[in-house]
Structures are given as C-alpha cells and as structure tokens.
C-alpha positions as CSV (number, residue, x, y, z in Angstrom):
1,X,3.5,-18.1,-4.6
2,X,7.1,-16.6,-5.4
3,X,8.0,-12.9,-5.3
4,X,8.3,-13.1,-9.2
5,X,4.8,-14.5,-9.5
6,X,3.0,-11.9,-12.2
7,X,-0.4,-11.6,-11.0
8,X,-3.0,-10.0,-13.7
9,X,-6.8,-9.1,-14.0
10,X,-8.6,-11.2,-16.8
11,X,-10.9,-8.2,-17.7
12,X,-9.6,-5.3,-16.0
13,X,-12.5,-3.3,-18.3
14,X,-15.2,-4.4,-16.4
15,X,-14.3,-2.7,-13.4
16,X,-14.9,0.9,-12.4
17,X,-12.5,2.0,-9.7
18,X,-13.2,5.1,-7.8
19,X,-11.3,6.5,-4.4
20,X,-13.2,9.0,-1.8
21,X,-10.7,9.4,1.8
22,X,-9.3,6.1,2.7
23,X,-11.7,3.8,0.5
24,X,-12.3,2.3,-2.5
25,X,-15.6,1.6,-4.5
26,X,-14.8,-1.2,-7.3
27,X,-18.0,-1.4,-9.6
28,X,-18.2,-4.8,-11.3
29,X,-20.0,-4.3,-14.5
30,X,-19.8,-8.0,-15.3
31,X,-22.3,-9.1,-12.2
32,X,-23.2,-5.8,-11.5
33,X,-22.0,-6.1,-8.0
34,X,-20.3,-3.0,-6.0
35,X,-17.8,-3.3,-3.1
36,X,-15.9,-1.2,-0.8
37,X,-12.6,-2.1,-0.1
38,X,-10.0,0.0,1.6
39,X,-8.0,2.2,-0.4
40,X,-5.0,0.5,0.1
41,X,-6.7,-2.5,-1.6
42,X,-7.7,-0.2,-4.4
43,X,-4.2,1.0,-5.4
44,X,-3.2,-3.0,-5.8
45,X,-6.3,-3.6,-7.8
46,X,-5.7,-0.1,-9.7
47,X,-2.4,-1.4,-10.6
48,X,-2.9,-5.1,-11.6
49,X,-5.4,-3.9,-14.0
50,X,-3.2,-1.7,-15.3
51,X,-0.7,-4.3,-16.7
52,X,0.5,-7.8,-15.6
53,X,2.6,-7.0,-12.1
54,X,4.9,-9.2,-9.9
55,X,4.0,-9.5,-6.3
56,X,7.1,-8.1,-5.2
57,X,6.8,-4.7,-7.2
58,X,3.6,-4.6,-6.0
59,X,5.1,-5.1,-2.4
60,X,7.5,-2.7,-3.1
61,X,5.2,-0.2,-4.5
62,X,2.8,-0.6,-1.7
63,X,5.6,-0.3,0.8
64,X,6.5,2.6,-0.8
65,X,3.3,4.7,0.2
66,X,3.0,3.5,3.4
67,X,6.6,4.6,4.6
C-alpha cells in the first residue's frame, strides 16, 4: 500500500466512537459488537470516518500528536 493510498470507512454511521483516558470504545451498531481499542487507534478510526484520508496524512497527523 502506497503513502497516497486513500483509505475510507464504508459506513462510518454505524459506529459510535467514544474516548475515556487513553482508550477508545467503538460501538458497532451493525453487529452490535463493542471493542476497546487504544486511543491512538480511535483518533485514526475517528478520522477515516470522517472523510476519505491518505495513509500518509494520517501518518502525518498521528505523528503530529505523538511528538
């Protein structure tokens, strides 16, 4: 997969994404399911949802809160 690979969510409505500390709980109203992911994790999924992203703004954007 390139850096200008846009990576998207089919049905970014079906999830609920909420953030307590340094985790994530992603609801999946589809299956009904519920995960906890770290929070880090939650940011990517938070912003792939929000439109169609390339890996490497996501890299960037990531890289960007870690520094």
């Amino acid at each position: 997969m390139s850096p200008e690979t846009l990576v998207s969510v089919v049905s970014p409505s079906l999830l609920r994404i909420r953030f307590w500390d340094e985790h994530c709980v992603v609801y999946d109203t589809a299956s009904s399911t519920t995960h906890l992911i770290e929070q880090h994790a939650g940011l990517l999924l938070e912003w792939v949802c929000q439109s169609e992203v390339s890996i490497a703004s996501l890299s960037d954007r990531l890289a960007s809160l870690v520094s």
